[in-house]
Chimera marker file (.cmm) of the C-alpha trace (Angstrom):
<marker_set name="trace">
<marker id="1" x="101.957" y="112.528" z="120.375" r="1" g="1" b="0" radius="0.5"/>
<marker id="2" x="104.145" y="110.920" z="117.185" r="1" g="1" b="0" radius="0.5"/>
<marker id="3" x="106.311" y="114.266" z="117.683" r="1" g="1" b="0" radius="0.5"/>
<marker id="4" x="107.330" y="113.213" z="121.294" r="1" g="1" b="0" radius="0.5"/>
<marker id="5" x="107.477" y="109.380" z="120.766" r="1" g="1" b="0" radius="0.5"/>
<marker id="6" x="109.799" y="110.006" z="118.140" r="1" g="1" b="0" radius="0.5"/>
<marker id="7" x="112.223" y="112.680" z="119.878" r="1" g="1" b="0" radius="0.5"/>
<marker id="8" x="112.498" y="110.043" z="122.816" r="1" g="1" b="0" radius="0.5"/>
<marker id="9" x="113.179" y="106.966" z="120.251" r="1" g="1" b="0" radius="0.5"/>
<marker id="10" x="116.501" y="105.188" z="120.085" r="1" g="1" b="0" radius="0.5"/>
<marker id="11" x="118.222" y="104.656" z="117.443" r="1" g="1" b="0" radius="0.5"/>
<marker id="12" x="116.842" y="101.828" z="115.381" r="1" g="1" b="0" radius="0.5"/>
<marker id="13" x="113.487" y="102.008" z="116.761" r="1" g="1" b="0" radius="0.5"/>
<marker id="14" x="110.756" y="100.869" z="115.304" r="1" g="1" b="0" radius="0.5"/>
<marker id="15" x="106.855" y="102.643" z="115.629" r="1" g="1" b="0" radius="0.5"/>
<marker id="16" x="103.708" y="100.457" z="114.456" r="1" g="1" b="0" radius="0.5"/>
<marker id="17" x="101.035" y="102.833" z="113.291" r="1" g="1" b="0" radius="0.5"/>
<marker id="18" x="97.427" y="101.703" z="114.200" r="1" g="1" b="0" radius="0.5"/>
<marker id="19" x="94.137" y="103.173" z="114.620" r="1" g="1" b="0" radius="0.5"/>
<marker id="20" x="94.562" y="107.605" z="114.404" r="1" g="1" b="0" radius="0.5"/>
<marker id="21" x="91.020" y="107.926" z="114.763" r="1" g="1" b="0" radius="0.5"/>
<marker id="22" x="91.549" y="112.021" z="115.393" r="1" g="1" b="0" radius="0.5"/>
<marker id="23" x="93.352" y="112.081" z="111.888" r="1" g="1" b="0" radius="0.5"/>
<marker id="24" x="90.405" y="110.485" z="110.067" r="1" g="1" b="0" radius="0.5"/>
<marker id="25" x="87.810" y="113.726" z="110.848" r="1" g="1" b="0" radius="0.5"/>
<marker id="26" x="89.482" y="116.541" z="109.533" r="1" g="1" b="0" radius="0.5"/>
<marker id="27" x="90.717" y="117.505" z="113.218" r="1" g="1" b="0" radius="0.5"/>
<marker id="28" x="93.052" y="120.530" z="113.859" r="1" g="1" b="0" radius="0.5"/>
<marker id="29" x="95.833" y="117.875" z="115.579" r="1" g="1" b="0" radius="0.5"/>
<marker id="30" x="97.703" y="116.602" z="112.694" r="1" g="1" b="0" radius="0.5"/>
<marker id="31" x="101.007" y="114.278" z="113.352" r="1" g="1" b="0" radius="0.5"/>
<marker id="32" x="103.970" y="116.286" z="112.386" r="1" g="1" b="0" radius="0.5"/>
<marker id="33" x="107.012" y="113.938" z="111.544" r="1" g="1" b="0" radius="0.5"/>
<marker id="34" x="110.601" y="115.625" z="111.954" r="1" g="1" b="0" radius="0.5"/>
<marker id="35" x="111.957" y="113.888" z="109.236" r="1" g="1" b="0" radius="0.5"/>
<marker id="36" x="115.296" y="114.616" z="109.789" r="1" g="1" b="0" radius="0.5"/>
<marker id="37" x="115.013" y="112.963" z="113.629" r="1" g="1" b="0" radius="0.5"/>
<marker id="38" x="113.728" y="109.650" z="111.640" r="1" g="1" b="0" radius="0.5"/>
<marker id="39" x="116.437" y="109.652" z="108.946" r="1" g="1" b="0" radius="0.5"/>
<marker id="40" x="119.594" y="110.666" z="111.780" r="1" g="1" b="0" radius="0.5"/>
<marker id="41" x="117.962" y="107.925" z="113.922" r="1" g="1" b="0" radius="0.5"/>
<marker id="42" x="116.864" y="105.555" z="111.383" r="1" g="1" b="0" radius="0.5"/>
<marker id="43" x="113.185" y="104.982" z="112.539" r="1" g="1" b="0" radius="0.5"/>
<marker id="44" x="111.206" y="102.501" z="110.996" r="1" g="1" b="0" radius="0.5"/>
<marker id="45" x="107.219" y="103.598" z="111.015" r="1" g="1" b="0" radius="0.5"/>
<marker id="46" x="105.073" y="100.910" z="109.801" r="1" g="1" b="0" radius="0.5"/>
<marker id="47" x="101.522" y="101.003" z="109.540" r="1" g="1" b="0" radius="0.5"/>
<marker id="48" x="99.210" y="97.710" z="110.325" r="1" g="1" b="0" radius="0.5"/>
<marker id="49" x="95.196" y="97.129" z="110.095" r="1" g="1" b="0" radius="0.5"/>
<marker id="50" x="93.908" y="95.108" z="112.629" r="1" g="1" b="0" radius="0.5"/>
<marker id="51" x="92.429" y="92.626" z="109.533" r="1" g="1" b="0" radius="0.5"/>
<marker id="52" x="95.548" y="92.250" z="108.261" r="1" g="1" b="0" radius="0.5"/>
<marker id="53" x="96.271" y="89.824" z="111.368" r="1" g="1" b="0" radius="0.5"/>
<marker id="54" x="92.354" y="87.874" z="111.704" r="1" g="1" b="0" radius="0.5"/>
<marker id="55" x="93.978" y="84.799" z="111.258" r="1" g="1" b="0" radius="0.5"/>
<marker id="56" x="95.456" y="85.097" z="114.729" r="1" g="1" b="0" radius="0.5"/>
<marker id="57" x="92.575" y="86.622" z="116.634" r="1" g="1" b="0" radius="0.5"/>
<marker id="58" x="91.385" y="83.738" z="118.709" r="1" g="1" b="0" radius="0.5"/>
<marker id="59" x="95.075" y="82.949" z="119.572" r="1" g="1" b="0" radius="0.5"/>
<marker id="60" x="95.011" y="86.979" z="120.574" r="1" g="1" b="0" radius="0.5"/>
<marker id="61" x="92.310" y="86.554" z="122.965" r="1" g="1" b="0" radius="0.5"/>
<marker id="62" x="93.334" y="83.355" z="124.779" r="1" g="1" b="0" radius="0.5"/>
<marker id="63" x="97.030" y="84.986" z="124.966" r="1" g="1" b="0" radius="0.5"/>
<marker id="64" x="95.604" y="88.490" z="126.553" r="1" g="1" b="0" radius="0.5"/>
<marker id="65" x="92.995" y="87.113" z="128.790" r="1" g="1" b="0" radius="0.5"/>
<marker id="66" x="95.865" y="85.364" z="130.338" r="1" g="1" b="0" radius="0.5"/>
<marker id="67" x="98.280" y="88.162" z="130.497" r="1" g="1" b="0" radius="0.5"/>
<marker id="68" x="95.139" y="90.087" z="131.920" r="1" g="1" b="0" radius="0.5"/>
<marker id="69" x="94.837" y="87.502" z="135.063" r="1" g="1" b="0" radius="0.5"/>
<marker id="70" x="98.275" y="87.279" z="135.906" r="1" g="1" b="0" radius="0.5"/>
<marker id="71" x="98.520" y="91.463" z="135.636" r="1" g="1" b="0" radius="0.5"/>
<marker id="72" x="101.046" y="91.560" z="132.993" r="1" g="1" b="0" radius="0.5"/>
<marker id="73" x="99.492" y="93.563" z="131.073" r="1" g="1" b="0" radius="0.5"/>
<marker id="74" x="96.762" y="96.505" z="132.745" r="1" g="1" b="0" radius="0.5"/>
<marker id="75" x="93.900" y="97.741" z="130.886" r="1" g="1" b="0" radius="0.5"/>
<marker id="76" x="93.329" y="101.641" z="130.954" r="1" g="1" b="0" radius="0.5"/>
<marker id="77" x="89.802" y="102.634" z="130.485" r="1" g="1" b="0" radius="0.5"/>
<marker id="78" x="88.263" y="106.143" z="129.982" r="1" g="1" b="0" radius="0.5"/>
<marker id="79" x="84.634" y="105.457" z="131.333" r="1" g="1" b="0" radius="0.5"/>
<marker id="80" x="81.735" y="107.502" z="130.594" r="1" g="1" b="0" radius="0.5"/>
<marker id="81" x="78.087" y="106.672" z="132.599" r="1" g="1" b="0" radius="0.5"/>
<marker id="82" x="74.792" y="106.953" z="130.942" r="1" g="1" b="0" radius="0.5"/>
<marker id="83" x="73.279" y="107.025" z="127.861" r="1" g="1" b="0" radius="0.5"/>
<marker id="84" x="73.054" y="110.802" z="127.610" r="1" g="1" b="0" radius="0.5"/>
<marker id="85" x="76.994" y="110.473" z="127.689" r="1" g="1" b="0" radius="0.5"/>
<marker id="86" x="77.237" y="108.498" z="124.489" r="1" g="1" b="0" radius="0.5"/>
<marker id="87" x="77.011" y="111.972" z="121.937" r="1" g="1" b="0" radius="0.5"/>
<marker id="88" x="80.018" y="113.247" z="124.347" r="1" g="1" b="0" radius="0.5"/>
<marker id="89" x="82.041" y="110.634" z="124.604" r="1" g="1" b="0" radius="0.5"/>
<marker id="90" x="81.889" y="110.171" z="120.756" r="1" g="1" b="0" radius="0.5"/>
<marker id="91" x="82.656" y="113.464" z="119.777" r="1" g="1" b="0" radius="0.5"/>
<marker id="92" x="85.881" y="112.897" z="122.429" r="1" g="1" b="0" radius="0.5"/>
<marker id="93" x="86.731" y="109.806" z="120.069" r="1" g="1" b="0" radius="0.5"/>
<marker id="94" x="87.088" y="111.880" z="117.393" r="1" g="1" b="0" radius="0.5"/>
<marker id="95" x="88.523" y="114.740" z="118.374" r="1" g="1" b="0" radius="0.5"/>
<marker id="96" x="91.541" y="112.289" z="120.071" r="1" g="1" b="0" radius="0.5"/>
<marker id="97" x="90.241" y="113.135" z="124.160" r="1" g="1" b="0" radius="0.5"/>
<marker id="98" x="90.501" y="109.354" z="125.133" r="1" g="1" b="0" radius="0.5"/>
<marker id="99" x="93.339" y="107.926" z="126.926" r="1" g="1" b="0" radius="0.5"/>
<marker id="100" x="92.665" y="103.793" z="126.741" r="1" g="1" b="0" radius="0.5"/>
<marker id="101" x="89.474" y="102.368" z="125.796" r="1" g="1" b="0" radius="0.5"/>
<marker id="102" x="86.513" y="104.652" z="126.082" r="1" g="1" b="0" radius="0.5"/>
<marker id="103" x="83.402" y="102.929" z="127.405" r="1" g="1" b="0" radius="0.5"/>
<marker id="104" x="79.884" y="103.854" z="128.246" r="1" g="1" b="0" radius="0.5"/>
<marker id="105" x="78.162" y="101.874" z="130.835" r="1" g="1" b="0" radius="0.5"/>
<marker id="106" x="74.846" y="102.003" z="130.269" r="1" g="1" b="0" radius="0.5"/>
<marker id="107" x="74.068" y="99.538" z="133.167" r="1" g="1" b="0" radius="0.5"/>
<marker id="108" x="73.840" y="99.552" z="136.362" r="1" g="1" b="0" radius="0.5"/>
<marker id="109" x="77.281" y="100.185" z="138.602" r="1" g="1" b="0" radius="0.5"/>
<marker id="110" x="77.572" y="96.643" z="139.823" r="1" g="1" b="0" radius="0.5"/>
<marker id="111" x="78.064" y="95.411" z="135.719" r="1" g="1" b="0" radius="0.5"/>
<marker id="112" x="81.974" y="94.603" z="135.102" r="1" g="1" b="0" radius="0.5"/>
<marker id="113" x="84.135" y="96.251" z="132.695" r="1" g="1" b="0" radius="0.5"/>
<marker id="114" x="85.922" y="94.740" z="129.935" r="1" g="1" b="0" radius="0.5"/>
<marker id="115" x="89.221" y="94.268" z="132.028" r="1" g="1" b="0" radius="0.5"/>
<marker id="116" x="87.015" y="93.309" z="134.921" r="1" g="1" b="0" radius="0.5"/>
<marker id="117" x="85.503" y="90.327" z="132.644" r="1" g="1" b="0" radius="0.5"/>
<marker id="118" x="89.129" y="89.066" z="131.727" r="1" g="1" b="0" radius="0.5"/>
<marker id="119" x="90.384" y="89.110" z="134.698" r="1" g="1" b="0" radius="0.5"/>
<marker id="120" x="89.299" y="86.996" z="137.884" r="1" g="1" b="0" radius="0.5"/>
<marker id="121" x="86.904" y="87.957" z="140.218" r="1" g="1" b="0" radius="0.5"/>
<marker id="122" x="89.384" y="88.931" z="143.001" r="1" g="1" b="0" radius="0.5"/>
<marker id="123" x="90.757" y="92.079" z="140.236" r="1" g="1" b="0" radius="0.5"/>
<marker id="124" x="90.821" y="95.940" z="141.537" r="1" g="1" b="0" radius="0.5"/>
<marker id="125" x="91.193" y="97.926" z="138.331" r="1" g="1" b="0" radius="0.5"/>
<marker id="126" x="95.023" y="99.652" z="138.929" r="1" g="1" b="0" radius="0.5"/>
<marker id="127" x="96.634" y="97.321" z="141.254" r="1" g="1" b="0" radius="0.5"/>
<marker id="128" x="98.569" y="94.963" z="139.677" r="1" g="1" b="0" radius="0.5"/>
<marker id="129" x="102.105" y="95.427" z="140.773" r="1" g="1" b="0" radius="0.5"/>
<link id1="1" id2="2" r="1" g="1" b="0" radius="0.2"/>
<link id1="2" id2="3" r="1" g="1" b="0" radius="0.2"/>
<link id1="3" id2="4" r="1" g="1" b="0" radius="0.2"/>
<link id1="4" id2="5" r="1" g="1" b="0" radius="0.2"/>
<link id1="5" id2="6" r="1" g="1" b="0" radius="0.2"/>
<link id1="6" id2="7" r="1" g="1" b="0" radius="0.2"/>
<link id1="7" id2="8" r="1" g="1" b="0" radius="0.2"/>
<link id1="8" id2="9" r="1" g="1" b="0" radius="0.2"/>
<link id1="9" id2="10" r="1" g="1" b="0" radius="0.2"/>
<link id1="10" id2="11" r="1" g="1" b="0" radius="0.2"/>
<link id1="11" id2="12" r="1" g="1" b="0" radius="0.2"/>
<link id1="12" id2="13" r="1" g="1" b="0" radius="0.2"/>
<link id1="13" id2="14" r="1" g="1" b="0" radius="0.2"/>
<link id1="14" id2="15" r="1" g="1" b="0" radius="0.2"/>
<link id1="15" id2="16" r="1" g="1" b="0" radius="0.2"/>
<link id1="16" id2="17" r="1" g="1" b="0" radius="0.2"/>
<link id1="17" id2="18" r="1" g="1" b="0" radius="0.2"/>
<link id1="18" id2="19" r="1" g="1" b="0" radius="0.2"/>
<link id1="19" id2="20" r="1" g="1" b="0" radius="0.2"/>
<link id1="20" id2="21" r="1" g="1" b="0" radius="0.2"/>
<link id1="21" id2="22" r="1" g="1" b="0" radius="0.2"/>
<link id1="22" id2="23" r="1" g="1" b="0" radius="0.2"/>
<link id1="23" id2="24" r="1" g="1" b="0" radius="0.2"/>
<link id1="24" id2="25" r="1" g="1" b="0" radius="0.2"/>
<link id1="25" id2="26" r="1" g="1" b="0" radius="0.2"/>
<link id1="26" id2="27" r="1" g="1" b="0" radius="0.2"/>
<link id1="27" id2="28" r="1" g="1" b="0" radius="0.2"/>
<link id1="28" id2="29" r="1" g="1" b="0" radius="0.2"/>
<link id1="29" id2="30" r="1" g="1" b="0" radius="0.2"/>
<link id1="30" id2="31" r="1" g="1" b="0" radius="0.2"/>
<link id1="31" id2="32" r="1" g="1" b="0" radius="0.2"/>
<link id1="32" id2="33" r="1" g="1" b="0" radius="0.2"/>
<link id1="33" id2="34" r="1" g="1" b="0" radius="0.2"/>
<link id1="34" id2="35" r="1" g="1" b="0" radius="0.2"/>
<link id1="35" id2="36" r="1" g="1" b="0" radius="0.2"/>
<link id1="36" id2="37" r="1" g="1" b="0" radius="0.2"/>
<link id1="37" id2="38" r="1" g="1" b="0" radius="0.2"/>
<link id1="38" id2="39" r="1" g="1" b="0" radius="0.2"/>
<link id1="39" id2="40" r="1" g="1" b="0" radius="0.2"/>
<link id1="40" id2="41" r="1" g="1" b="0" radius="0.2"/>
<link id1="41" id2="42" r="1" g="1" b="0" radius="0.2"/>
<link id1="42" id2="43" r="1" g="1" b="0" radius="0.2"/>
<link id1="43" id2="44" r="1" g="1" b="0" radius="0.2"/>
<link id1="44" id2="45" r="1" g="1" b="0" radius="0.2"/>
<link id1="45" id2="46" r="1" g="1" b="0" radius="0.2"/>
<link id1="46" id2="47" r="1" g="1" b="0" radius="0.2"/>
<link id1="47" id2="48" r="1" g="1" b="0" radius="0.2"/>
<link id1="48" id2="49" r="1" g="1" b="0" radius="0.2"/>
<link id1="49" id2="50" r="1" g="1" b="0" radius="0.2"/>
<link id1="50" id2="51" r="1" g="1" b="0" radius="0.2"/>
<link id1="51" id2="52" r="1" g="1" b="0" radius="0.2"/>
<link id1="52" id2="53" r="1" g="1" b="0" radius="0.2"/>
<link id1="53" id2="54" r="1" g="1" b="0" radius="0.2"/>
<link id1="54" id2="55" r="1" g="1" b="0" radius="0.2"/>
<link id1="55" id2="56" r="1" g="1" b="0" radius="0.2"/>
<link id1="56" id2="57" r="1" g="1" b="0" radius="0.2"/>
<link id1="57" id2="58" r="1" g="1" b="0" radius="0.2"/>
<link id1="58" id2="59" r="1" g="1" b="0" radius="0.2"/>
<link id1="59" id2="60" r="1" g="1" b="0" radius="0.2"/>
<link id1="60" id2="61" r="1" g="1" b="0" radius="0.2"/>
<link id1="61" id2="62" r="1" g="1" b="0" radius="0.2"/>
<link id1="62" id2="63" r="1" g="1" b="0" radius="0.2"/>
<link id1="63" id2="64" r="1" g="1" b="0" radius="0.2"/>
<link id1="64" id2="65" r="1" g="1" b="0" radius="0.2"/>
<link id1="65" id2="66" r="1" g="1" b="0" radius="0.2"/>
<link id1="66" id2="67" r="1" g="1" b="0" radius="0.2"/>
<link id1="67" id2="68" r="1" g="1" b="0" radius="0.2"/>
<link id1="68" id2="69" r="1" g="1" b="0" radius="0.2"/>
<link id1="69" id2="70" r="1" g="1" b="0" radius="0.2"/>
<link id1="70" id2="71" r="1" g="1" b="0" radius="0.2"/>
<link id1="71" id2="72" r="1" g="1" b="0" radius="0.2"/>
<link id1="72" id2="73" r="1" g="1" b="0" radius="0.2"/>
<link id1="73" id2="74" r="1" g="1" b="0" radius="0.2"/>
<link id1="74" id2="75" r="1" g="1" b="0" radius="0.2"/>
<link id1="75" id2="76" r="1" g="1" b="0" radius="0.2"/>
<link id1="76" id2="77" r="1" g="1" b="0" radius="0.2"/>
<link id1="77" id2="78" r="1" g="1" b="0" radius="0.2"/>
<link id1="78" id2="79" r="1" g="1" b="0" radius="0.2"/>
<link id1="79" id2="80" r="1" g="1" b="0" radius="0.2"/>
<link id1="80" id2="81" r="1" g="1" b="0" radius="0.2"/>
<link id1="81" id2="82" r="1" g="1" b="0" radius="0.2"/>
<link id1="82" id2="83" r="1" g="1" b="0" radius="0.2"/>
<link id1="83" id2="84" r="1" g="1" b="0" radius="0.2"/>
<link id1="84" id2="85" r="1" g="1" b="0" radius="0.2"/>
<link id1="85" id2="86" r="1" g="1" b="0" radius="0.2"/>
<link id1="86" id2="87" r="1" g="1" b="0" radius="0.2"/>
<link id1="87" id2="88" r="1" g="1" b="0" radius="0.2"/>
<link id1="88" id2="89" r="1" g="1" b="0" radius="0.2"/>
<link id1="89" id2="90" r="1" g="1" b="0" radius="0.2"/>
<link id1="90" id2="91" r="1" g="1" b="0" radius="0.2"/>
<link id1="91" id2="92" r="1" g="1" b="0" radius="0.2"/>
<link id1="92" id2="93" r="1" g="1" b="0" radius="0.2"/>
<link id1="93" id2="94" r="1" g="1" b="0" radius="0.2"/>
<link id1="94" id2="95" r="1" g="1" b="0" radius="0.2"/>
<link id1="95" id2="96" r="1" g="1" b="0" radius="0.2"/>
<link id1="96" id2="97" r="1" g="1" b="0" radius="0.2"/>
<link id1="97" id2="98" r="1" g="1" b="0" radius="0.2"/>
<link id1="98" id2="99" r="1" g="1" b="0" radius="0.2"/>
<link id1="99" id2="100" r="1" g="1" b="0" radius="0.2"/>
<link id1="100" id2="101" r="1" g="1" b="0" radius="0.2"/>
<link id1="101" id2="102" r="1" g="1" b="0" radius="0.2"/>
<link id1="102" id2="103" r="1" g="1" b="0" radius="0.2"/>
<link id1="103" id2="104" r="1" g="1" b="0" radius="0.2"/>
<link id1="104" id2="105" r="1" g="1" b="0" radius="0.2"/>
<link id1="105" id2="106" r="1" g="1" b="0" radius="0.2"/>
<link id1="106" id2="107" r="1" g="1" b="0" radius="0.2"/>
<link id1="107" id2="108" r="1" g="1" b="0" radius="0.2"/>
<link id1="108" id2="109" r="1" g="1" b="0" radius="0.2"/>
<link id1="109" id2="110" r="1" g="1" b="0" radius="0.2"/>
<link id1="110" id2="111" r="1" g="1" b="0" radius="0.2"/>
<link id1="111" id2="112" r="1" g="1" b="0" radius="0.2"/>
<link id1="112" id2="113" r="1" g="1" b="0" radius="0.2"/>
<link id1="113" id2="114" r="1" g="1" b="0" radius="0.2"/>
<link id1="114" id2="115" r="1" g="1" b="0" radius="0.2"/>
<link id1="115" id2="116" r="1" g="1" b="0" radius="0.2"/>
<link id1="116" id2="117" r="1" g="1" b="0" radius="0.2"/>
<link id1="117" id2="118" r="1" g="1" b="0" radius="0.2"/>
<link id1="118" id2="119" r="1" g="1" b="0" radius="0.2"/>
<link id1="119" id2="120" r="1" g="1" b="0" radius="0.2"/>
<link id1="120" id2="121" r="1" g="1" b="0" radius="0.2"/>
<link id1="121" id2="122" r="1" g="1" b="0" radius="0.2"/>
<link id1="122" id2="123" r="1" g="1" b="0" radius="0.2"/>
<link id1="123" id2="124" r="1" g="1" b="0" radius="0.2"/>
<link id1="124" id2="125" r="1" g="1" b="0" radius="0.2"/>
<link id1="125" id2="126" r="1" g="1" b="0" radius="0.2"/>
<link id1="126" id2="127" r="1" g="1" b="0" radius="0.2"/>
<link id1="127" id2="128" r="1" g="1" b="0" radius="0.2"/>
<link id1="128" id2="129" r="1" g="1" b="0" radius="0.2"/>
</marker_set>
């Protein structure tokens, strides 16, 4: 994925590195750099842990729950249903098969999502325009 984001990348761009969760298992997908592509195009990558920013989280929440109900922002879930999903949908985690946040609803179909929660009652997962 880094390989294509940074072939499309302007000049100048910047990449904030966050959460490789494929990278930290030993997994055959490694992120190749082309070096030469970040020196020609002089691409800042800077990596970030979400603690590093904990003194803004509550300010985080109010500010996406709001950009949630007014469909500025979308959330993209990959949802998996049942308990006996959980040992597949955690070895997906790993191996980097997610797109979006990966649930699994254990509950019944008529419990709300996490986007479904921020957002108001009247939200179809999708269709914000």
């Amino acid at each position: 994925m880094l390989e294509a984001v940074v072939e499309n990348m302007n000049s100048f761009g910047r990449v904030a590195a966050c959460g490789v969760m494929s990278e930290y298992t030993g997994s055959l997908r490694k992120a190749k750099l082309d070096m030469v592509q970040i020196i020609y195009k002089r691409i800042r990558i800077q990596g970030f842990l979400a603690f590093d920013f904990m003194n803004i989280y509550h300010q985080f929440i109010s500010t996406t729950t709001q950009y949630f109900q007014t469909c500025k922002i979308k959330a993209i879930e990959d949802i998996y249903y049942g308990v006996e999903s959980i040992p597949m949908a955690s070895v997906d985690i790993f191996r980097g098969n997610n797109i979006g946040k990966k649930i699994v609803r254990t509950r019944g179909a008529n419990e709300l999502s996490l986007a479904e929660n921020l957002c108001s009652s009247s939200f179809v997962k999708y269709q914000c325009k």
